[in-house]
ROMARLO-710213 format. One record per atom (N, C-alpha, C): x, y, z. Coordinates in pm, whole numbers, plus 50000, padded with zeros to 5 digits. Atoms other than C-alpha are relative to their C-alpha. Last residue first. Example, Ala and Ser with C-alpha at 12.3 -4.5 7.8 and 13.67 -1.06 7.14 Angstrom:
<mipas>
499184988149994513674989450714499235010950073500894988150000512304955050780500905012050000
</mipas>
This chain:
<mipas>
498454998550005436478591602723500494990749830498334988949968434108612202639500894992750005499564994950133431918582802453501135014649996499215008050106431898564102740500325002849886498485000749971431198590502973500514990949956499664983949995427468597502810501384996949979499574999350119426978559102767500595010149963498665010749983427538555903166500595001449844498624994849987425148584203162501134994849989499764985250132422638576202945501155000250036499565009250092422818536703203500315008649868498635005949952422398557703486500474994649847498404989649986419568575003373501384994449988499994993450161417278547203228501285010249997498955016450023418438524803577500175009049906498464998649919417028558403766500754991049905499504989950090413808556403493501685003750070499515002250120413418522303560500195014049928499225008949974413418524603972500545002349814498534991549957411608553703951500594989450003500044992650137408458533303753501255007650039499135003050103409548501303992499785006649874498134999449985408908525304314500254991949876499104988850023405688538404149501325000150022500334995650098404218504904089500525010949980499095013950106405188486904414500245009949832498024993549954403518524104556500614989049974500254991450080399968512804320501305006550078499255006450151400738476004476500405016449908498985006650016400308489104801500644995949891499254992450007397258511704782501594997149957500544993249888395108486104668501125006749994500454985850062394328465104360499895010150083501274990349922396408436404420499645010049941501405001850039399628416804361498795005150041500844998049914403128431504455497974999549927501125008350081406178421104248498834995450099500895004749949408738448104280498604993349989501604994650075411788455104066499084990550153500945006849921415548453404146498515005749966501195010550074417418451303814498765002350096500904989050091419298490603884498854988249962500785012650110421298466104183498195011449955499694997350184423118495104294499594989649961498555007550053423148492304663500564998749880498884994249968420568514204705501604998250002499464986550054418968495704489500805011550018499025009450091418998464904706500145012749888498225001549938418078490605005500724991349923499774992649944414718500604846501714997250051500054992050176413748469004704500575010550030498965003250061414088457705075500475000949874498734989849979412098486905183501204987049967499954987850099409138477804935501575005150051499635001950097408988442205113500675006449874498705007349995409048454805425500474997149880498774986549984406538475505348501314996050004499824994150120404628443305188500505012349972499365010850074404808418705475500535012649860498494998750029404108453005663500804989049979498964987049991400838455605537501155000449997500794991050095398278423705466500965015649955500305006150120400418398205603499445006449923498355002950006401748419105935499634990349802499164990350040398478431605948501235000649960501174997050132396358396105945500535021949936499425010350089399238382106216499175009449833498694997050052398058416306401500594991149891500244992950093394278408306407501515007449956500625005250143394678372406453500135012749926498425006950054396938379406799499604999249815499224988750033394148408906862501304995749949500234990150141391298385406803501385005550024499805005450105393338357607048499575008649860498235007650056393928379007324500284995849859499614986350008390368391707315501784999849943500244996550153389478357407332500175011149975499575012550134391488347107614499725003449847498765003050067390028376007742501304998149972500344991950090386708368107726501025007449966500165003950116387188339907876500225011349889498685007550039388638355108224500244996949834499594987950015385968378208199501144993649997500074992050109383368350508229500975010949908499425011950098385468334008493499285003949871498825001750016384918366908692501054990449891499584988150047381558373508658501524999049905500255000550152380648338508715500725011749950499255008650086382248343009027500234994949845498534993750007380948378009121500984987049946500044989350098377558363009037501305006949996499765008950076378268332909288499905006349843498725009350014379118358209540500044990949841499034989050048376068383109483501374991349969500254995250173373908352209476500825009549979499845008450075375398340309850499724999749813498645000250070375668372809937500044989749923499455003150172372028378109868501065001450037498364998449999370638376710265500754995949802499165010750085366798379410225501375003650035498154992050085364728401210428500914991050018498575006349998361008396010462500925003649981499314990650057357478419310539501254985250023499175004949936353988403410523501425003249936498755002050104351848429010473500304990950102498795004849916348078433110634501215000749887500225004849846344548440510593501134998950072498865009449974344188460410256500184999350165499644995649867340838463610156501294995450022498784984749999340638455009830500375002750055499455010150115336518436409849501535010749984500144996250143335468454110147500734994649904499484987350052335158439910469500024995849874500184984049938332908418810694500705010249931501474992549990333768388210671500285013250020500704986249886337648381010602498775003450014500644986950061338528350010399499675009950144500664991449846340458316610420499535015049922499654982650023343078307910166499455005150104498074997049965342558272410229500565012950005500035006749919338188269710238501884998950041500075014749970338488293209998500484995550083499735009049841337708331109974499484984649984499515007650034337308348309599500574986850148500595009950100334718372409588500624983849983500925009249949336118383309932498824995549900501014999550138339058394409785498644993450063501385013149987341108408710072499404998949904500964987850108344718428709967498484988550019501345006449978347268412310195499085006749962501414993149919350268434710107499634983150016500895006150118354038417910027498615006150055501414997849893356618438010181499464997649883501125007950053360418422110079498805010350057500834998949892363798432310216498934999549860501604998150058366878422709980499084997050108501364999549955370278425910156498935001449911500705016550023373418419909993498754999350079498835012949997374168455409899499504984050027498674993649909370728475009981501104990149990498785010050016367838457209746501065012050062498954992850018364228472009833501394991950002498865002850020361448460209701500905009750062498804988949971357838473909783501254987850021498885006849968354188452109650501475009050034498865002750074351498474409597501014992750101500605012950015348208478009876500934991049849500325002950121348698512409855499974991850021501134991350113348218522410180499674998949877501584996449947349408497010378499075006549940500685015850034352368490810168498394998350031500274992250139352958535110229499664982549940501484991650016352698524010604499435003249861501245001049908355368500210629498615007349963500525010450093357668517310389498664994050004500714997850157357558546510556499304991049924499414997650063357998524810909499645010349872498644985449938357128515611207500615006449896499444996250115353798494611109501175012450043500214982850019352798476711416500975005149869500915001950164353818434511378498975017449998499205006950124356738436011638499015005749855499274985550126354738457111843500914999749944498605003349963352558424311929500275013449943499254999550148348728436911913501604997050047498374999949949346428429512191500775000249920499225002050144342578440212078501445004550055498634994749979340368446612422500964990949878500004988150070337018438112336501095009750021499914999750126337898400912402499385014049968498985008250072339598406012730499634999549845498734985349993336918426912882500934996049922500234990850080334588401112795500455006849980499925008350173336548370112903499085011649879498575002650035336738386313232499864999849889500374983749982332568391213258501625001949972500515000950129332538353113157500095014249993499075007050094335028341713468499495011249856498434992749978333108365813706501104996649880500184988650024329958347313582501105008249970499765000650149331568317013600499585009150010498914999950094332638323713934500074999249883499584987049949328868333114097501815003049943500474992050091328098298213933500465015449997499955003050121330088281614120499765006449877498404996649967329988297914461500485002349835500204990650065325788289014365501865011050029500444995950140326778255114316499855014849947498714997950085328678257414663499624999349850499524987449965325708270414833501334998949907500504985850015323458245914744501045012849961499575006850135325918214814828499185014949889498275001950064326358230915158500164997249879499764984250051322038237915175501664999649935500404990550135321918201815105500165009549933499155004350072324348190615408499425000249845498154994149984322318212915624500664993149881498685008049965318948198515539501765005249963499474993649834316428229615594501114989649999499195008649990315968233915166500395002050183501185015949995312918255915067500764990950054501174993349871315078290915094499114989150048499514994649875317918273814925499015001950122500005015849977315638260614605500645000150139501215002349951314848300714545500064986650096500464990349907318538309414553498534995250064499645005549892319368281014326499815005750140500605012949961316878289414078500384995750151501824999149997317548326414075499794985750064500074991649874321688317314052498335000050054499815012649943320808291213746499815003650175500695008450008319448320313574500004986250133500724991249930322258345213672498424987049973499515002649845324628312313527498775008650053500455013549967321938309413189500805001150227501705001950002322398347913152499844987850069500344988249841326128352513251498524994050053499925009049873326288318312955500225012150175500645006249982324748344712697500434983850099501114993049935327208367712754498624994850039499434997849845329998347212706498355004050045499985007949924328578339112383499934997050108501505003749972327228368112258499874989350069500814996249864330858378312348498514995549980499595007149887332378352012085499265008250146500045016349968329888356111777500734996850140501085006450019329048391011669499794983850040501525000549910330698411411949498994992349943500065004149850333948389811866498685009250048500205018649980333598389511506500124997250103500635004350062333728426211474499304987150050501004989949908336138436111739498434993349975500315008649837338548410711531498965003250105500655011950032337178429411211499954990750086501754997450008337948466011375499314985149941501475000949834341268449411489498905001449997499965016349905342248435311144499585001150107501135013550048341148467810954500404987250079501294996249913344068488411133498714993749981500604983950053346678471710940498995000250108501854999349996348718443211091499485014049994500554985849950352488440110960498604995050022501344999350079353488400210970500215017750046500884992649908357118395511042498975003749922501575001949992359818373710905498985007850072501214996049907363998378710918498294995349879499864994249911366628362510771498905005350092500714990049875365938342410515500125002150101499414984750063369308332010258498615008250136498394997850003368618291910305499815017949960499824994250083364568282510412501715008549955499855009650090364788256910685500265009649840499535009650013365998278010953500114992549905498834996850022364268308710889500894990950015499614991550120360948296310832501664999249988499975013650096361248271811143500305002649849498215013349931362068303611338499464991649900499034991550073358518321611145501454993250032500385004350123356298290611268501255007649913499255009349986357468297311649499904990649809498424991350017356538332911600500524985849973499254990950133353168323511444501854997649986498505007150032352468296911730500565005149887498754995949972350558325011904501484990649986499164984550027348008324911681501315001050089498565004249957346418289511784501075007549923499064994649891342888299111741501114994550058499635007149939342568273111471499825001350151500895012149977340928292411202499884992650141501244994549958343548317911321498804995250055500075000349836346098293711289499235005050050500595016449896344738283010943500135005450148501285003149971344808323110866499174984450034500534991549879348428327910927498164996850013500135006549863348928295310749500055008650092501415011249996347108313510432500574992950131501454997549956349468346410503498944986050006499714988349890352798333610489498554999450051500045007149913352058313010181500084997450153501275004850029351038341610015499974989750109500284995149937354778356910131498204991450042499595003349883356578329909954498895003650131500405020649975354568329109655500355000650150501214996349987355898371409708498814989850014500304992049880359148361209752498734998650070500485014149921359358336209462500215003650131501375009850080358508366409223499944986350138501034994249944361368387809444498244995049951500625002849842363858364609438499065008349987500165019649986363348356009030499955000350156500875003650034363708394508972499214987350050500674988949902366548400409195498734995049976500095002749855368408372909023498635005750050500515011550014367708388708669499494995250151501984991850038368238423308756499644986449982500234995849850371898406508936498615002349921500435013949897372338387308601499465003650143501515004550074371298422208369500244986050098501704992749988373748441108609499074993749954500055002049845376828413408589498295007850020500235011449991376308417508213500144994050155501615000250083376228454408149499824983550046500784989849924379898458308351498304996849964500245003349884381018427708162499105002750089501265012350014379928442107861500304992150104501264998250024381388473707951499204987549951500724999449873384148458908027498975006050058500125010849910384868436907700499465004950108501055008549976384558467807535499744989350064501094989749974386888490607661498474991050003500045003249830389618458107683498625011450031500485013749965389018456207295499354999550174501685005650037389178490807222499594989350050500104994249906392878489507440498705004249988500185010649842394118457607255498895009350084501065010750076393368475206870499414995350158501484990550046395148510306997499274988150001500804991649902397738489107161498925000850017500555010749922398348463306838499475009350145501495008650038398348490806659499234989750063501024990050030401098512606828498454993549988500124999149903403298481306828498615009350047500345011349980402948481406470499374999550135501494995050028403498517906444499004985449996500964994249958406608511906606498494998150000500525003949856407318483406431499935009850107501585009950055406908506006113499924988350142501034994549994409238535606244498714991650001500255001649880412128505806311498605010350022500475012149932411898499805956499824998450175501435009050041411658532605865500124990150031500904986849917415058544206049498824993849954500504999249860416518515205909499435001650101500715009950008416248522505600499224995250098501594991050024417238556705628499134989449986500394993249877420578541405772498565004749994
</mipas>
């Protein structure tokens, strides 16, 4: 019965072990899960926001071909094509800093109104002439041809006096106005700004002018300071698709792991059951063949560890019980 009792104490404590062993295991495994989803998402993140910012560059240099081009207002229809062909972008929008109008302002009194202005001149010119040539002219169907040159002229003027108002007037979409913290604090520092919200990643890349460095593809800004920041271009990415395929990996990672978790804890019991209670067991069947009265039983436990050194004490009581028994048997053999 007392045998018993211990032997069912030791698969207990078996059971027990394997627990304790399984329930470290599962701690760690999910913390290294946990740690390993985070370093692939920091990864990810990393890698969109490097081929963001390429992205953004490229943003800006065919903002400044269209410029080149004057043909600015095929931006928006440039950004759609963006978002279509590119997989996860969602939105596109240039910010424009306050430096872009004072440089448009710029470059329009130094080159496009001198223009205008100087064809008022040549028309008011032409006017004079045609005025004088009028007063000298009595053939009717002259003066008519007269009169409608100077109609002519008297509209380009009008036209060129338009076209001035127009270009010192700076039209801004209020799409591309800075509405934001973010917005403005890009502007100011002239640093790159991340932000990742669940599957959203938003983007603001500056435009920082180098005008040591302006090529014929890049394009350049006259007129301002080397640093200056002129503009952001701001994006926002859709990451389910990376969150998803990271929750998959995740998952089949964690599947593996355990499998192998499974398998240390099947290795690390087989490796207790052979190392321990091959050899409790072994002590309690010595134990219950003595109890039975076999005084021969002895235990034959190899090693230098705790186990052999209790093998060692049960067959030193084992031979002094046999030593007894066997006084006494001689004892009551000589009474009777």
């Amino acid at each position: 019965m007392i045998t018993n009792n211990i032997s069912t104490r030791i698969g207990r404590l078996n059971l027990k072990m394997i627990i304790a062993v399984g329930a470290i295991l599962i701690v760690f495994m999910s913390v290294d899960m946990l740690f390993s989803i985070k370093s692939s998402r920091d990864t990810a993140l990393h890698e969109v926001e490097r081929w963001s910012v390429l992205l953004a560059e490229t943003v800006r240099v065919s903002m400044n071909t269209l410029m080149k081009e004057d043909k600015m207002d095929a931006r928006f229809g440039m950004f759609d094509a963006m978002r279509e062909e590119i997989p996860g972008l969602e939105k596109v929008r240039v910010i424009r800093g306050e430096k872009v109008n004072e440089l448009f302002l710029k470059v329009r009194e130094k080159k496009e109104i001198p223009r205008e202005q100087k064809a008022i001149d040549n028309y008011r010119k032409k006017i004079e002439d045609l005025n004088a040539k009028l007063k000298t002219t009595q053939n009717a169907l002259e003066r008519k041809d007269i009169e409608s040159e100077l109609s002519d002229a008297q509209s380009g003027i009008a036209s060129a006096e338009k076209k001035i108002q127009e270009l010192r007037t700076i039209k801004t979409d209020p799409n591309e106005l800075p509405n934001g913290d973010i917005d403005r604090k890009v502007l100011n520092s002239g640093k790159p700004e991340f932000l990742a919200e669940g599957d959203k990643l938003r983007v603001w890349a500056p435009y920082v002018a180098h005008t040591k460095a302006c090529g014929s593809a890049g394009g350049c800004h006259v007129g301002v300071e080397d640093g200056t920041v002129l503009g952001a271009v701001n994006m926002e990415f859709s990451l389910a698709a990376v969150n998803s395929e990271m929750r998959k990996n995740a998952f089949v990672e964690a599947g593996v792991k355990m499998l192998l978790g499974a398998a240390i804890i099947g290795c690390l019991v087989l490796m207790i059951n052979i190392v321990v209670i091959k050899n409790i067991r072994l002590i309690l069947d010595s134990l219950n063949k003595l109890g039975s009265g076999d005084l021969r039983e002895r235990i034959n436990i190899k090693g230098k560890d705790e186990m052999q050194d209790l093998a060692q004490g049960f067959n030193s009581v084992a031979e002094r019980f046999s030593a007894i028994i066997t006084q006494i048997r001689k004892v009551t053999g000589d009474v009777a």
